[in-house]
N, C-alpha and C positions, 0 to 999 in steps of 0.2 A: 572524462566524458561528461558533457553537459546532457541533459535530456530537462523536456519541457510538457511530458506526457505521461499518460500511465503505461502506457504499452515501451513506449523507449525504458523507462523508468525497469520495469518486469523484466525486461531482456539484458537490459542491465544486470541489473540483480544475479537473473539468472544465470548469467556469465562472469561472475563473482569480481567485476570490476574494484581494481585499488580506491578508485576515488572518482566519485556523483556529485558531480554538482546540480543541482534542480532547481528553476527557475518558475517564475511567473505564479500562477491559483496553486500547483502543486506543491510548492514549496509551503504555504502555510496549509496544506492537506497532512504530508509527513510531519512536519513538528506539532499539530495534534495527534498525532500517531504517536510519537516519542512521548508527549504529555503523562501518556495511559500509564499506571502501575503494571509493571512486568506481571505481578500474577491475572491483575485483572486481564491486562493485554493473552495471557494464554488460554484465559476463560474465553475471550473475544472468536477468538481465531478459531476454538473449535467449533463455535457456533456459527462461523461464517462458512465454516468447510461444508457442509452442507448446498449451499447458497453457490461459493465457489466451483464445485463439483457440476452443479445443475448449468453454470452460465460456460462451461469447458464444453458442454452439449451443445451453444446454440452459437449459432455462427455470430462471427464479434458484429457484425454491423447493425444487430438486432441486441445485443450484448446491454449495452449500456440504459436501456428503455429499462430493459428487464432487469438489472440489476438493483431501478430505484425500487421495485416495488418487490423484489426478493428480503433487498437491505434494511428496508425502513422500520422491520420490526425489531432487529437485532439490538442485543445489548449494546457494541459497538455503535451503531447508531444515537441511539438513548446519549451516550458520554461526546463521542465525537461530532456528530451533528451528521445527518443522511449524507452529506455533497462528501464530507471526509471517507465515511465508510463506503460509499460504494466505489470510492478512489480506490482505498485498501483492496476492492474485490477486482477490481477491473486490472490495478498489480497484478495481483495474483496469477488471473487468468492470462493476462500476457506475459506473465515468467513462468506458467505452467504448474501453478497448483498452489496454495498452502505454503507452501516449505522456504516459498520467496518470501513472505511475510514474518514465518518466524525466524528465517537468514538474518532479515533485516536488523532486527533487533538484538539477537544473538552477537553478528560477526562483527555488525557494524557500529559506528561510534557518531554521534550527530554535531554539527558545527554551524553555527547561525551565523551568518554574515550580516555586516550592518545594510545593506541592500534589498535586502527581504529572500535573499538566497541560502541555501541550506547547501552545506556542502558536508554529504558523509564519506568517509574512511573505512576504512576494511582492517579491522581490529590485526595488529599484530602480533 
């Protein structure tokens, strides 16, 4: 499955696809997300569940306004840069919580293409 978005990207996830290929701005968003050290990355995530949680309340097309200025204080931000981390949250919310985000990291395995493509796998 190719996806080129956060929302396709989250339902993705959410639907524990074998193999994401990700294209375009999103693709260098997730390999700063792969960057992160796995403890820090769990430090991250619980400080965005918060954040997360708040943007599940407002309907998505108002979503993303509110995410920069939810995001911009987070640790995640600080290391990733605002545009990555409110990617990470707008995942989230389109694969229905949190749990997309530590999947990600957990299940899956990351693969750089010389293209500027990221193509992950689903750890076996």
């Amino acid at each position: 499955m190719c996806v080129h978005n956060e929302e396709e990207f989250g339902e993705a996830l959410r639907e524990g696809r074998d193999k994401i290929e990700i294209e375009g701005d999103l693709a260098s968003k997730v390999k700063k997300l792969y960057k992160i050290n796995l403890a820090l990355w769990n430090f991250c995530l619980v400080c965005l569940a918060v954040t997360i949680i708040a943007l599940m309340q407002i309907p998505i097309t108002g979503g993303s306004s509110t995410a920069v200025s939810l995001v911009a204080g987070t640790p995640l931000a600080a290391i990733v840069g605002t545009k990555a981390a409110v990617s990470a949250v707008m995942i989230a919310v389109a694969g229905g919580g949190i749990q997309v985000l530590y999947k990600l990291r957990r299940d899956y395995r990351m693969l750089n293409e010389k293209d500027g493509r990221v193509i992950i796998y689903l750890k076996k």
